[in-house]
Each structure stands twice: as C-alpha cells, then as structure tokens.
N, C-alpha and C positions, 0 to 999 in steps of 0.2 A: 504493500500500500504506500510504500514510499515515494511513488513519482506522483502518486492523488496527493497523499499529503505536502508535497512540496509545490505542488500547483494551488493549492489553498494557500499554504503559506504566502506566495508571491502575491496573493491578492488579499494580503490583511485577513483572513477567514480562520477559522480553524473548527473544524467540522462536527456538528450539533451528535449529540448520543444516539438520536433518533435515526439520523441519518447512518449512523453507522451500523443501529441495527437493522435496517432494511439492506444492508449493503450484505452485509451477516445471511439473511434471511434468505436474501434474492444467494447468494453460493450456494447456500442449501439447497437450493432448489422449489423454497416453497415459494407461494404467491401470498396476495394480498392488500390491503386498504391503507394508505396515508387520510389518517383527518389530524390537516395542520392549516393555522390561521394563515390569510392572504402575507408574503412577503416574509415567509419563514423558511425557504428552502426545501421544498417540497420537489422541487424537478430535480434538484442536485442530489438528494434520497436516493431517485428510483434510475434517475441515469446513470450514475459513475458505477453502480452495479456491473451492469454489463462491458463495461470501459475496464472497472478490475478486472471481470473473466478475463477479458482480451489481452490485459496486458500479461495475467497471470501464464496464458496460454502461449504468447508471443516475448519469453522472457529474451531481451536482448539491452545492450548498454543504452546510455542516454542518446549518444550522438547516433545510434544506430537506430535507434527509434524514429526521431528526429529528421532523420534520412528522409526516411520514406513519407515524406507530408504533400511531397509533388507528384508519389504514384499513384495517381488515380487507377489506374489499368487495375492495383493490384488490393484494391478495396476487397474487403469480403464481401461478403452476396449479403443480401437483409438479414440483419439479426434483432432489429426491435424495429418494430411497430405503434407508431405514437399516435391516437385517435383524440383528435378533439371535435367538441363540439360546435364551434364558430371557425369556418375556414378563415375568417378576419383574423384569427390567435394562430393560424399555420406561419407565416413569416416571421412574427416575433418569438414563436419556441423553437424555431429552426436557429434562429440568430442566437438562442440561449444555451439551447446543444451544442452547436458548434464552437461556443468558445472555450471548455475542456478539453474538445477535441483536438484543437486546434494547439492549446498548451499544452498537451501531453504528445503532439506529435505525431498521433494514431492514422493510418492512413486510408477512414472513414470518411465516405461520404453521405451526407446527410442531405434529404431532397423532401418538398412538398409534393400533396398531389389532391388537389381541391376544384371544384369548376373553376379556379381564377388560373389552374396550371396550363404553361403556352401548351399546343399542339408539338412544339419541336420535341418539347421534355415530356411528353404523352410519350413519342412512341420514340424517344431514350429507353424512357422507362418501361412500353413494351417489349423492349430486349432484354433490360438486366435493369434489375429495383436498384435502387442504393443501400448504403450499410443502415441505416436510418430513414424511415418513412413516417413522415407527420401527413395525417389524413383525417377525412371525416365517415362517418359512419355509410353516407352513399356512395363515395367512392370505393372505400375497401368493398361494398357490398358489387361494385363495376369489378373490383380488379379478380374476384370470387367468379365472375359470368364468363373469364375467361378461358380457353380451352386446355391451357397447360396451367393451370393456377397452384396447383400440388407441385408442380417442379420450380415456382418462384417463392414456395415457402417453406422449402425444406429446412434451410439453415435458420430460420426465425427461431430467435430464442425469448423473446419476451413480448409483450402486449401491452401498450398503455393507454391507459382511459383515462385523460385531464379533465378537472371541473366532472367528475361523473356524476354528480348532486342535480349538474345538469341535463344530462341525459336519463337518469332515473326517471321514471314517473311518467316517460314515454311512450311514445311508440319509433322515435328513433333510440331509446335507448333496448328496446325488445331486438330491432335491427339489430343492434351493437352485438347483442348475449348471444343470438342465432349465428352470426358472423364469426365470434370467436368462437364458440364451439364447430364450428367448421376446421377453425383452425387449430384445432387443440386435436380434433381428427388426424389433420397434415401430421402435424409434430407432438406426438405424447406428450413430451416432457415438457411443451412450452410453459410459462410462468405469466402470468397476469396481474398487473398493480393498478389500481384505483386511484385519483388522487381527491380530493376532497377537504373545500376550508368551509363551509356550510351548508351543515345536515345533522338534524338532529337522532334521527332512527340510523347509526353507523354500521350495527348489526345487520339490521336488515338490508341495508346497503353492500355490507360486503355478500353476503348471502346473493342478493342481488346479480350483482358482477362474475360472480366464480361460479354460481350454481350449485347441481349435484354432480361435479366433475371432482376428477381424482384434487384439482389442483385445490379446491374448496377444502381438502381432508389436511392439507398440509398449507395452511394459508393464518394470517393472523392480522390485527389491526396494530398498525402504530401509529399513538399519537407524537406532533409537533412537540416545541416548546410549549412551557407555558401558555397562554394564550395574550394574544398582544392586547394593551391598553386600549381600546376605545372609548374617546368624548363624545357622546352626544349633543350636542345645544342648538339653540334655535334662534332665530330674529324675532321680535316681536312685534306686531304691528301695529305704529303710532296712538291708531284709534281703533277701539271695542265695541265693535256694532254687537248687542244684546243679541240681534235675530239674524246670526249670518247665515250665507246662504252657500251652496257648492260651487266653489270657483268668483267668489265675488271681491276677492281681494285683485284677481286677475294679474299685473305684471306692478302693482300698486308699489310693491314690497323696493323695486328696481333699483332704489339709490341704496337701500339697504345691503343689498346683494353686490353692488359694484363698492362698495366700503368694505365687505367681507373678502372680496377677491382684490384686492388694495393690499389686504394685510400679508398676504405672503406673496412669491415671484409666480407660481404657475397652477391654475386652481382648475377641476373639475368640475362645471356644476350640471348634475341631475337630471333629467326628468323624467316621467314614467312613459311617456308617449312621442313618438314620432313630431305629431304636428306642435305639441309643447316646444319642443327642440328648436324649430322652425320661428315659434311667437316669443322667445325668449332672446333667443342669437340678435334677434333684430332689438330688442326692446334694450338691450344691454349696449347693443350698438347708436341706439337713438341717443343714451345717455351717454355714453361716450365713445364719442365717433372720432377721437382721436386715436383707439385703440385699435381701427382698421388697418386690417394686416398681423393683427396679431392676438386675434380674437377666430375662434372658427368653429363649424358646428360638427358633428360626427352621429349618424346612425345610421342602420342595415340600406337603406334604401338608395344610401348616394355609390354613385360608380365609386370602383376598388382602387383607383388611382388616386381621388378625392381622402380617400380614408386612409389610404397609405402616407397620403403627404401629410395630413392631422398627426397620423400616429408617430412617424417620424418626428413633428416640429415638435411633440409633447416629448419624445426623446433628448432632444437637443436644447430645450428649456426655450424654444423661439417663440413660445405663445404664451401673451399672459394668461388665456382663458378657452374654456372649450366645451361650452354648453353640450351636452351628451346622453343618450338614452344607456340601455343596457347594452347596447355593443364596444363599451367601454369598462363592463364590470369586470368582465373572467381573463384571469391570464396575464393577460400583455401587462407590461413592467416600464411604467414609467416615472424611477424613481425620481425627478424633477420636483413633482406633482406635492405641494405642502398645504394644499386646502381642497377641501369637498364639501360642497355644495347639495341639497336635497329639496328639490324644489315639490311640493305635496307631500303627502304621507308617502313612507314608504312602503306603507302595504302588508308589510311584512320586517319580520326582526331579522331574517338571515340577507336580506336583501341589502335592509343598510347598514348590515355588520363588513357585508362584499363590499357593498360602493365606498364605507369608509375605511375598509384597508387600501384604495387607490393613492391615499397619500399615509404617508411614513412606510413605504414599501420597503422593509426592509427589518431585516430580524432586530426587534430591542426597542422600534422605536412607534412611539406612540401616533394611534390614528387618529383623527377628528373628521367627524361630520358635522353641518351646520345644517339644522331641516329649516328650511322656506315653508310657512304654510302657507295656501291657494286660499282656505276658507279658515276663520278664526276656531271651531271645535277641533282641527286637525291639531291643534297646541296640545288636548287631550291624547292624540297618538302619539306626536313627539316624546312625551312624557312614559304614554306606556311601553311606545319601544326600547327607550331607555332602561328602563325596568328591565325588559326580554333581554336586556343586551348584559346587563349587568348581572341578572341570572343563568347566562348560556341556554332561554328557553327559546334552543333552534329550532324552525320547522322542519316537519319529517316529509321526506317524501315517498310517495306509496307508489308501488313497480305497478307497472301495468300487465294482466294477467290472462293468456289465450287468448289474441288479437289475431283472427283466421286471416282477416285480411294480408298481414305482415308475415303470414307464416305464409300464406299462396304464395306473395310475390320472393320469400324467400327461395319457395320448390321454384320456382321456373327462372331464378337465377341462377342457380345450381346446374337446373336442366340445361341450361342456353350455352355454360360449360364444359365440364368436365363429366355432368349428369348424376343421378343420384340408383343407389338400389331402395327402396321404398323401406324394408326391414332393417339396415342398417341407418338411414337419415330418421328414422323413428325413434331408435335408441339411442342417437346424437343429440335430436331436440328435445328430450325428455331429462337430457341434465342440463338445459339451463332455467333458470328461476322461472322464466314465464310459460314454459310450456311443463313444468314440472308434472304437474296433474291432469294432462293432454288426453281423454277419452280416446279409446278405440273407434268409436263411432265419426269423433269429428274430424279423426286423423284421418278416416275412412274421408268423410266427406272431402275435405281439402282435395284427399286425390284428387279425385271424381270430377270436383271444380276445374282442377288445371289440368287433366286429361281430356273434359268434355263438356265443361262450362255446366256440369250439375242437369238436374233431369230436366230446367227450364230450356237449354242452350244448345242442347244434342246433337241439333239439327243445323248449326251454325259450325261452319268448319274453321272458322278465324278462331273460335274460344276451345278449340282442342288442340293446345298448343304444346302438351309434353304428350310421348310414347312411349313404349318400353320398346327396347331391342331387344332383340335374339338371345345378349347377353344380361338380359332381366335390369339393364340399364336404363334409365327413365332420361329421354333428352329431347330436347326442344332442336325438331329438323327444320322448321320453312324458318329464311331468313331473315325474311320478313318480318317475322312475330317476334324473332331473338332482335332486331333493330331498335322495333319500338320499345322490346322489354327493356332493353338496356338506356334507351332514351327512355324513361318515364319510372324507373328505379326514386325511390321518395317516398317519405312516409308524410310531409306534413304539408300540408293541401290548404291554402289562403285563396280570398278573390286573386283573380288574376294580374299579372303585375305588368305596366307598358313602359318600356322604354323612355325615360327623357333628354331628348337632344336638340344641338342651335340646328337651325336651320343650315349655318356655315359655322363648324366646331363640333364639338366634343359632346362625349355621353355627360350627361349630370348624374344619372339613375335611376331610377325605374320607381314608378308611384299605383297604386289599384288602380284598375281600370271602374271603378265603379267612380273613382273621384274624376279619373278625364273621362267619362260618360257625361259626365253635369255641365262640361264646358261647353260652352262656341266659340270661334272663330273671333279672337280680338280680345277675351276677358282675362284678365293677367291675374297671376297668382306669387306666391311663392314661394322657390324651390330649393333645396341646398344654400341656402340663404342669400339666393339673387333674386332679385324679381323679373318676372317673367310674363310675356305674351304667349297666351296659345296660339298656335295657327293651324295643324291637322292632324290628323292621327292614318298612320299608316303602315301599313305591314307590321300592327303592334310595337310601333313607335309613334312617341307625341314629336313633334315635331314644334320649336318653340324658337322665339328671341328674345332677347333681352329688352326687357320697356325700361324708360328712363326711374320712373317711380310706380309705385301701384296700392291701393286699398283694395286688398283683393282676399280670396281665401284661403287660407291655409289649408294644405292635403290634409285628409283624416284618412287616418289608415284601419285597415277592419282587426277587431280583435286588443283592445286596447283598453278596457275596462276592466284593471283588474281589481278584486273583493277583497276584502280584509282576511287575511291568515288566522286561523283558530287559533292560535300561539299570541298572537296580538291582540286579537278581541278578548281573549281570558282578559291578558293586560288592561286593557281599556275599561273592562268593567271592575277589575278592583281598586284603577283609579279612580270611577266614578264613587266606588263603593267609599273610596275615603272622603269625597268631599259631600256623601250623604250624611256623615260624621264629622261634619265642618273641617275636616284636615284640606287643604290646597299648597301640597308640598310641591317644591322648587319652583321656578318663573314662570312656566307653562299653565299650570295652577291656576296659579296666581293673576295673571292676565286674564285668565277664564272665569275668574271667581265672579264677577259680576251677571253673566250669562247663567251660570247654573244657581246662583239665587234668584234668580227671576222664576226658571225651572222651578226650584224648590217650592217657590210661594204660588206658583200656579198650579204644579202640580207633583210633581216629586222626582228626585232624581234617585235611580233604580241603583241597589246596591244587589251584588255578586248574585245573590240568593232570593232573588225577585222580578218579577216578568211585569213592566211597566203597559197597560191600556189605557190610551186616553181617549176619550170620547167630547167630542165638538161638532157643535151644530152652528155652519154659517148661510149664507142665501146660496151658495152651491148646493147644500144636501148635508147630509150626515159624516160625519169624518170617523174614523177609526184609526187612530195609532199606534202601532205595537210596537215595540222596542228592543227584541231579542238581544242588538248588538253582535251579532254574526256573521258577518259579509253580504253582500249586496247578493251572490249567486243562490245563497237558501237564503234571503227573505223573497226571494224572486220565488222561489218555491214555493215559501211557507205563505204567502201572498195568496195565492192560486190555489193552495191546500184550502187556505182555512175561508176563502169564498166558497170555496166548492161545497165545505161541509155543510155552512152556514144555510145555503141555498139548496142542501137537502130537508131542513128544518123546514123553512118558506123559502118558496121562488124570489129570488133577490138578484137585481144586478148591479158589480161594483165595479169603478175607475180603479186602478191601482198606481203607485209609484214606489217607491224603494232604491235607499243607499244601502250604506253602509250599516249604520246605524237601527233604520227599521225598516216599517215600511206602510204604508197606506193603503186603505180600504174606504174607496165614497162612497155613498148609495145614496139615491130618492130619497128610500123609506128608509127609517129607523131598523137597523140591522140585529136581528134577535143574538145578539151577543152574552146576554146571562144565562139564555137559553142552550144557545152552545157551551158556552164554560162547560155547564151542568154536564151537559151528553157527548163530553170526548171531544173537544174541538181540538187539545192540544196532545191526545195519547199517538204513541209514538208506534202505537202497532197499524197493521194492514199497509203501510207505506208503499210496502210494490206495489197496492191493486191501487191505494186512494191518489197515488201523485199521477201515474197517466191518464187513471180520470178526472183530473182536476187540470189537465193541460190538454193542449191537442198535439197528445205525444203522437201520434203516426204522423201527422207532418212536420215535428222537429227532428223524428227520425228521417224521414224522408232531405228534408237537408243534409243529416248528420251521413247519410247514406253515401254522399258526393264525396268525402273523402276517401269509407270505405271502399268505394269503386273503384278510386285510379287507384289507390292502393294494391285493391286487388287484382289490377291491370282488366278489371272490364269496360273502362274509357281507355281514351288514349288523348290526351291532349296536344298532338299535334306536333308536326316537326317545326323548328326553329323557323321565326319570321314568320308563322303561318298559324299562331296560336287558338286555339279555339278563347274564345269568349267567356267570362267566366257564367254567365246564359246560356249558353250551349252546352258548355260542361255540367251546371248542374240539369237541362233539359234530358241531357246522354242518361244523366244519373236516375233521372225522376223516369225515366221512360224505364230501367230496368226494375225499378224499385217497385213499380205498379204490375210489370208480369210476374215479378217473382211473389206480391201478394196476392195476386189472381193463379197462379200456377204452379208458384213451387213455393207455399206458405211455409214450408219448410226449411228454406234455405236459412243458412247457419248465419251468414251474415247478415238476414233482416234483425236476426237475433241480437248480435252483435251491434246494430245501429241503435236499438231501444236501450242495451243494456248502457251503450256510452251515452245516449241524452242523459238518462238519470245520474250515473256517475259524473261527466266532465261537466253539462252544464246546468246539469240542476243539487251537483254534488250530494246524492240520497244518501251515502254515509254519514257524512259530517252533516246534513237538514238530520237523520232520525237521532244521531248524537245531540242535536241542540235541541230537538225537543224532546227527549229522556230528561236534561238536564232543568227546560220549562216544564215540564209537565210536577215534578218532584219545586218547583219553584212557589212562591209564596205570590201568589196574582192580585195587583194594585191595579185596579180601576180606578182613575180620576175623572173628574170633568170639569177642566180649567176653563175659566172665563173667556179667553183667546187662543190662539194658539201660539203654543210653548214654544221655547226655544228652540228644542231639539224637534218637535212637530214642522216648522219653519222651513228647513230644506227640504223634505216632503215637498210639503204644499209649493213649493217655488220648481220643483224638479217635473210635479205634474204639468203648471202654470206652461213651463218652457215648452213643450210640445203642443202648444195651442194656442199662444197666442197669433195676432195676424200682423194688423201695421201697427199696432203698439210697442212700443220694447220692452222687451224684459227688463230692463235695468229701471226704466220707468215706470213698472207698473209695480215692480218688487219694492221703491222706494216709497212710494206713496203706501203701499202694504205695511213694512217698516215704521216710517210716522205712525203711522196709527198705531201698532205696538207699541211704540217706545213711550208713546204717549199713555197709551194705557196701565204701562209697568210705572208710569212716574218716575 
C-alpha cells in the first residue's frame, strides 16, 4: 500500500479508517454499501481498491511503473464499472478517477459512455471498453443488447453504483439490479459497492443493491466519518402577513438573497423547479446586473455544453453565483462553493442535508444552508427540517417490486444479444431484490408477452419479437424490432421534450412540448436565461431568436410538485405541537408566532396527537378543512376518500383543493360530517376497494399505462427528428389499454398500471399509515369566525384556478384586508 499511501501523502491526505476498511473488504472479495456524508471521500473508498489489486498484481519499481503512463495499447481490458445516475456526474467522476491514476502511474484508461458520448468513442469503444467505464443504467443496459457482451466483461472485477439513494425507489434503479445480475452471471466472483450520503433504511438498501446473490452472503455496510456539521438558517421576511398564501412572497425576499450571496466568493442557490430556476436567474440579475457574466443558471433541460461550461466556471471559482435545480445536488465537486442557498421548503430532510453539503465539500468542514421561504408558514418547515437534520431522521426509500414492464424490456435486450435460455435467466432474476418473489405464472406471462404480445397481440407479427432456436436459445431475429428495441431502451417516460434552437446558432435545450404547444408565432419567453422569440416548430425542434426584452412566460415543466416527506411532516407537526404549548423556539418560531395566534384564537393549532376540522360557512357554500399535515399527494387522496364516503351517507357534491398542509372540501349543502365521524369516515381498512372508488382510477390508470407501454416496448416512439407527439404517444397507449380491457382483462400489466396509481400517485401506503395514525387521533372540530390562517392557502389555491380578468394578487388582497381587519 505504499505507492497509495504516498500518493495521499503528496496531496496533504492521509487516509480515513473507513476507507481502509473497504479497501480491506473489497481484497477479500466481499461487496457492499458506503453510507458516508457528501464531501467525505467516499469515491476514494471504493476506487483505490481495485488500483491496490492492480498494483499488488503488477509489482514493479516506481520508475517502472511510471513508464508505462503513455501505453495506452497496453491498458487492461475493463475491470470496474462505475454506474451513475445523472450522465451530467459522468465527466466530473471520470476527472476524479483519473487523478490517482494518473499519480500512481497505472496504465489505465478510464472513459464515459452516456447519450452525451461522440459516435467516434461509441464505436472505440465497440472494439475494446476501457480499464474504467462510468455509465448510466440505459446505456450499460445498450452495451448488455450486444452480441458478444460476455466476451467484453470477462475481466470486470467490480461494479459501482454512485448516489444509489438515487436510483432506489425506481424503476431505473430495478434496471440497475437486473443488469448486474447479468453481470454477476459473466463473472462469478465480481464485487458490487453502493455508495450513498442520504438514506435512511441502509439495510434495506444494501439488500436492495446485492440481492439474493452469492455476493449479498459476503457483503457489509461501512459507514463515513462522523457525520459533517450542518447549519441550517433562514432569511426572514421584513413583513408578516397573518394570512399568507402559497408563493406570495414570490422573488420579494431578492435583496435579501443577493446580501446572502455577498457574504462569501461563490454560492449555490436552490430551487425545487425548473421554471423557479429560470424566475430567479433573472430577478437576481434585475438586482444586480452588474454581476452579468458571472452569474448563470444550470438545470436538466439546457444543452450539455451550457452545463459543462456552469460546471467548469463553478470549478474554477469564475462565478459568483449559480441559481440551480437538482442537477447540481449528486456528485460533482465543486469545492469553490462556500454558500447555499434554498429557495422554498425543501420538501424533505435528506434533500437539504444533499444541497447543503455542496459547500464545505470537503472532509472536517462545516456545511451551511440558508432556506428562502416563497410563503411565510414555510418558516414552520425550515424549522422542522432543522430538527430532521439534527436528529439524522433521513428519509427511506422503498425499492420498487415486480415491474413486468422493466423485466419485458429487460428479456428482449438480452434476446437482441447474446439471447437468453428461459430456465436459466429465471434463476438469474430471482436473486435480485425486485424480482425476489417472481410467481411462476407471471414469469410464464412475460414470456408469452415478448414471444407473442400475450393472447390480445397473437395475431400481430411486429409484437413476437423473441424465439427460441434449435438451441432452446431465446433471440430477437428481425432487425428491425432489435433497432427500435435498442432505440427506445428507458424506463422513465415524461411529456415529450422539443429541441431549443437560434434560428442562426446553437442548441439552448430542449423544453415539453406541451409548453411550445401554447405558443404562436412572435410570443417571447424565456429560456436558459435569455429571452426569446418563438418563430416555428419543426422536425421537433422550436426554432427561436433572440428578442431585445420580453414579459413573457416562463417554461413549466410537467412533474414538478413535489409533497412533503413523512420524515418532515412528523417534524412539522411536533413543531406545531410546541407552539400549541406556547413554546416558538429559535427565529422561524418566532416570526410565525403572530400567524399561529390568530390560528389559536380562531381556532386551534393541532398538536402531534390530534386531527384539526374546521368548519366555515361563506357566500360560496360550506367549507370543510382538515388538516392531516401529510403531503399534498395523500391529502389529494384523502380528499376524494373522505367525499366519496361522505356522499355515500347523502348524495353531496364537493370542490376540492389541497397543499401540503390539508386540504378542502366545498359543498352547497351542509356536509353530514358528524355523521360521518360516527360511521368510519377516517378507518383505515377497505382502502384497496374505497380509494379506486372514490377516484376514476381506470382513467388514471389509463394514463399511468403510457409509460408502462414504451417500457414495455408496445409503442415505439419514433426515430430521431421524427418524434411522435406526446398525443400520439399517449393515443398509441390509450388505444392498447382499451383492447386489452375488452380482451385480455387479464393482462399483467393492466394490473400493474392500477397497482402504481395507488402506490406512486396517490401513495396508498403512506395515505393508510396517516390514517391508522388519524383515526387513533383525538378529532377537534372548530368553527372559526373566518377563515384561519392555515385554512387561507386552501381557499386562495382553489381561488387560482378560476378566476378570469381579475388577478389573483388583487382579489387575494382585498381577501386579506378583510382578515387582518377582523383579527385586529
């Protein structure tokens, strides 16, 4: 170990215990989990492993070592395998591997391979991998469809999964488990390491990753150091409106936020959303616009060149600032970076435990986040996050479990290969975590599906796209079917995305086509933070110039609303619980204490162990609001439940709205709610039969279906420049989705579509967990004079979908007055 240790030495280092027992582990042979905090050395762990094998095995002097750093020719064939889950982090962990390699002299070469990799180094690399491959879960699953793939992984000796916290919970992390266990086939003995700095179920996570494979029996978790220092704190905002509302602070906070990013050279700031990203770049820019040039925005959506030059200038400390989404959380190292910024709640505790290791990257030294709130009760989550951060109460994330769709399209990557024997790929996917408990029946059905498109499809010769040979070898012959399979390889399916480019210039990046649907000809928006004229759209590209100025829209991207973490909401409600006890501990509190006395005196603020109804009659109709405190996706449930019941008592019909926080129920009539209490409104049994009928689940399944589909390769959306529509695509999907419930009510994957609405978007786990925990709750019916504080964004969140030429800002403040007037 003496040229590793003397390579740390030259760089001030000296290498953590942790690290050495993975180094330890990985010689043995066993695999396994790193959960260590962002900026602790968690790559250097699992990489210099196989850098000792090499050198152990290649013992030679220094200068002879050293020698060989120019012999490309005489690299070894691939020996690890690095998987991450943002191709965006493929350039910057390539740049981090290779500078051991580089000090040590090793005559490794390390290479990307992501849709951003040129065609030259495509088919480099269909000739000979490199000694190091950083990849993502679609492409390993490309480099699998190949036809000699067994003879380019013979030498692999190890597998890595970065940020796997992030791929859990998937269905490209199901990819991931099906893909290695391929490869664990190739190479018995390979070794498998996890790396992960927040997730709270670690257990279940390495379980996860390894499976029921041999290397599971010999596998162990190491943690990091210690865990780093996080600050949490927050800006306050000047003035405490009593009745705020969702987003009514809007970019108010701006001077505050450029005084925050003043105090150190180079700052991250936050947002949860794309078009956030887009309304902040500029509004930082409005206020100082002498920072042009050295201000810039970064998320998924702008072309790779755009992001490379961000990520770089964040490297080299050339920017003072870099308003940013989540395509700046995982990985990438940009120790520069000594403030971070959180603009809204973060949603969650491991979220801003991530974003605020982006500054002090770096083992020992202390992180800071500063949260921005949008709406003044967000003070209330700053507060509780803080809490989660300070008790390590990480969220868990839960694997996702028999995904047929993602096991079809795994059989007919296989098949378009090297091919599969049906009894032997059986007992392959039954040791990883998600096919663990894999029925005979369904395994049966998959066949069936990708041999013959199942008993609806028989008769269609494009959906029997595997056979068996002579040699009971199952392979995909027309090449046709093996084109599109390998074009359309993917498991996560969004509206459709169109190209953004000048007219004369350059890509910008690519926006939903459902947002350049809305335009014409002449209406400027803007983009990557330039403003912009539309002018046409073609061969799925927008086609755009540059306008001088513009008041125009900001892109909204689909999928961008995310709910409060059960991990946070405990939090939130035993901080409410303290100030039902007069306690408004530290600033956040404190700033709010005005707001939740009002609550209190109109009607009560809900402690841990108590389920808040408030009940208000205005000239709309009857109001109802409940207050679980659970996330916006099961009040959205619990919404629709508890009308549904209600309306079996008497026919009633109700408006609904819902945050984070509750959620609403209007009606005409007075809604027999003492009556429900009585008879089960909030018991937590029959949920599978009560929640699809209390939704129109066959048509959220029917949506939910469109993914399943391409997934399971029965769309095809279309070769490059010629993209179907994200309308057509889901028309392809709605068109299968209706004969297969007219003709084959059987098929596994309608099943499949039903069982993910309830799971992903109406979360039936975590809704029958919050009402186990309501139903066992102590039920406070009020009936406040007005509506309450926390009642307020309710009522303002319905308001916004209906008004017409009034504004919401104006109809909310006049609203407002007359509260504040009535609290005195």
């Amino acid at each position: 170990m003496s040229l590793l240790t003397r390579w740390f030495r030259s760089r001030g280092w000296r290498p953590f215990d942790f690290q050495r027992e993975v180094w330890s582990a990985y010689a043995a042979g066993e695999s396994g989990l790193i959960h260590a905090a962002t900026g602790t050395g968690k790559t250097l762990a699992v990489w210099c492993g196989p850098l000792l094998e090499y050198l152990e095995g290649n013992e030679q002097s220094d200068s002879d070592v050293i020698s060989r750093r120019s012999a490309r020719n005489r690299a070894p064939s691939l020996r690890v395998l690095w998987i991450t889950p943002l191709r965006a982090l493929a350039s910057d962990t390539a740049e981090a591997l290779q500078q051991p390699v580089s000090g040590l002299g090793l005559p490794w070469t390390i290479e990307t391979r992501t849709g951003d990799t040129t065609p030259a180094l495509r088919s480099r690399q269909s000739r000979r991998l490199p000694t190091a491959l950083i990849t993502t879960p679609e492409s390993l699953s490309l480099l699998l469809s190949r036809e000699k793939a067994s003879e380019q992984f013979t030498d692999l000796r190890l597998v890595v999964v970065d940020e796997w916290h992030e791929l859990m919970g998937s269905k490209r992390g199901v990819q991931t488990e099906l893909a290695i266990a391929r490869l664990r086939d190739i190479c018995p003995h390979l070794r498998t390491w996890g790396l992960s700095a927040t997730i709270g179920n670690i257990i279940d996570a390495k379980t996860a990753l390894l499976g029921r494979s041999t290397a599971a029996e010999q596998s162990r978790i190491v943690r990091g150091v210690e865990p780093k220092s996080i600050v949490v704190d927050s800006l306050i905002p000047p003035v405490i409106e009593r009745f705020p509302w969702a987003g009514h602070l809007g970019t108010q906070m701006v001077p505050q936020v450029v005084a925050a990013i003043e105090e150190g050279e180079t700052a991250i700031v936050f947002t949860n959303t794309r078009s956030q990203t887009e309304i902040w770049y500029q509004a930082i820019l409005a206020e100082r616009p002498d920072w042009a040039g050295c201000i810039a925005l970064h998320h998924g959506s702008l072309d790779r060149k755009r992001r490379e030059w961000v990520e770089n200038g964040l490297r080299a400390a050339k920017l003072r600032c870099v308003v940013a989404t989540s395509s700046l959380d995982l990985g990438v190292d940009f120790s520069p970076v000594d403030r971070v910024l959180q603009i809204g709640s973060p949603k969650g505790i491991a979220r801003l435990a991530q974003r605020a290791g982006r500054s002090g990257h770096r083992p020992g030294a202390t992180s800071r986040v500063t949260c921005v709130p949008t709406h003044t009760l967000e003070l209330i989550e700053v507060a509780a996050a803080r809490d989660g951060v300070e008790a390590g109460a990480i969220e868990s994330r839960h694997a996702v479990t028999r995904p047929l769709d993602v096991l079809a399209q795994h059989l007919v990557t296989l098949a378009v290969g090297e091919g599969f024997i049906p009894s032997e790929l059986l007992a392959e996917v039954r040791r990883t975590d998600a096919f663990a408990g894999l029925p005979d029946d369904e395994w049966d059905w998959v066949l069936s599906f990708v041999s013959s498109g199942g008993s609806a499809l028989k008769g269609y010769p494009e959906y029997s796209k595997v056979s068996a040979g002579p040699d009971g070898r199952w392979r995909v012959e027309d090449r046709t079917i093996a084109r599109r399979h390998r074009m359309s390889i993917g498991t996560i399916v969004s509206d459709a995305h169109i190209v953004v480019q000048y007219l004369r210039g350059g890509r910008l990046g690519s926006v939903e086509e459902s947002f350049i649907a809305r335009l014409n000809q002449g209406d400027r928006f803007f983009f990557a933070g330039t403003p912009l004229e539309f002018v046409r759209v073609r061969d799925m590209v927008a086609w755009v110039r540059r306008a001088p100025n513009v008041k125009g829209a900001i892109p909204r991207w689909a999928g961008t609303r995310m709910p409060l973490s059960g991990e946070l909401a405990a939090a939130l409600r035993a901080r409410l619980g303290e100030a039902a006890r007069g306690v408004f501990r530290g600033p956040e509190m404190m700033a709010v204490q005005p707001i939740l006395e009002v609550q209190g005196r109109w009607s009560r603020i809900p402690g841990p162990r108590e389920f808040l109804v408030e009940r208000v009659s205005t000239r709309e109709g009857h109001h109802l609001f409940f207050f679980p405190f659970e996330g916006r996706l099961v009040h959205e449930g619990l919404a629709a439940l508890f009308a549904w019941r209600m309306a079996r008592i008497r026919p009633i019909t109700f408006s609904m709205s819902s945050n984070d926080y509750g959620f609403e129920l209007l009606s005409a009539d007075e809604a027999p709610i003492d009556e429900a209490l009585a008879n089960g409104l909030l018991d937590p049994d029959n949920l599978v039969e009560d929640i699809p009928a209390s939704l129109n689940a066959t048509e959220m399944a029917r949506r939910q279906f469109r993914e399943i589909a391409r997934v399971a390769g029965l769309i095809f959306p279309g070769f490059p420049r010629s993209g179907k529509s994200a309308r057509q695509l889901q028309a392809s999907s709605g068109l299968f989705f209706d004969v297969f419930i007219r003709y084959d009510s059987g098929n596994m994957l309608l099943t499949q579509a039903h069982r993910e609405v309830l799971e992903r978007q109406l979360e039936r786990t975590r809704l029958g967990v919050a009402l186990q925990r309501i139903s066992t709750a102590e039920v406070i019916v009020t009936k406040p004079p007005r509506t309450s504080p926390l009642a307020f964004p309710l009522l303002v969140d319905r308001t916004r979908n209906r008004v017409s030429s009034e504004k919401l800002a104006d109809r909310v403040k006049r609203m407002q007055r007359a509260l504040e007037k009535a609290a005195g």
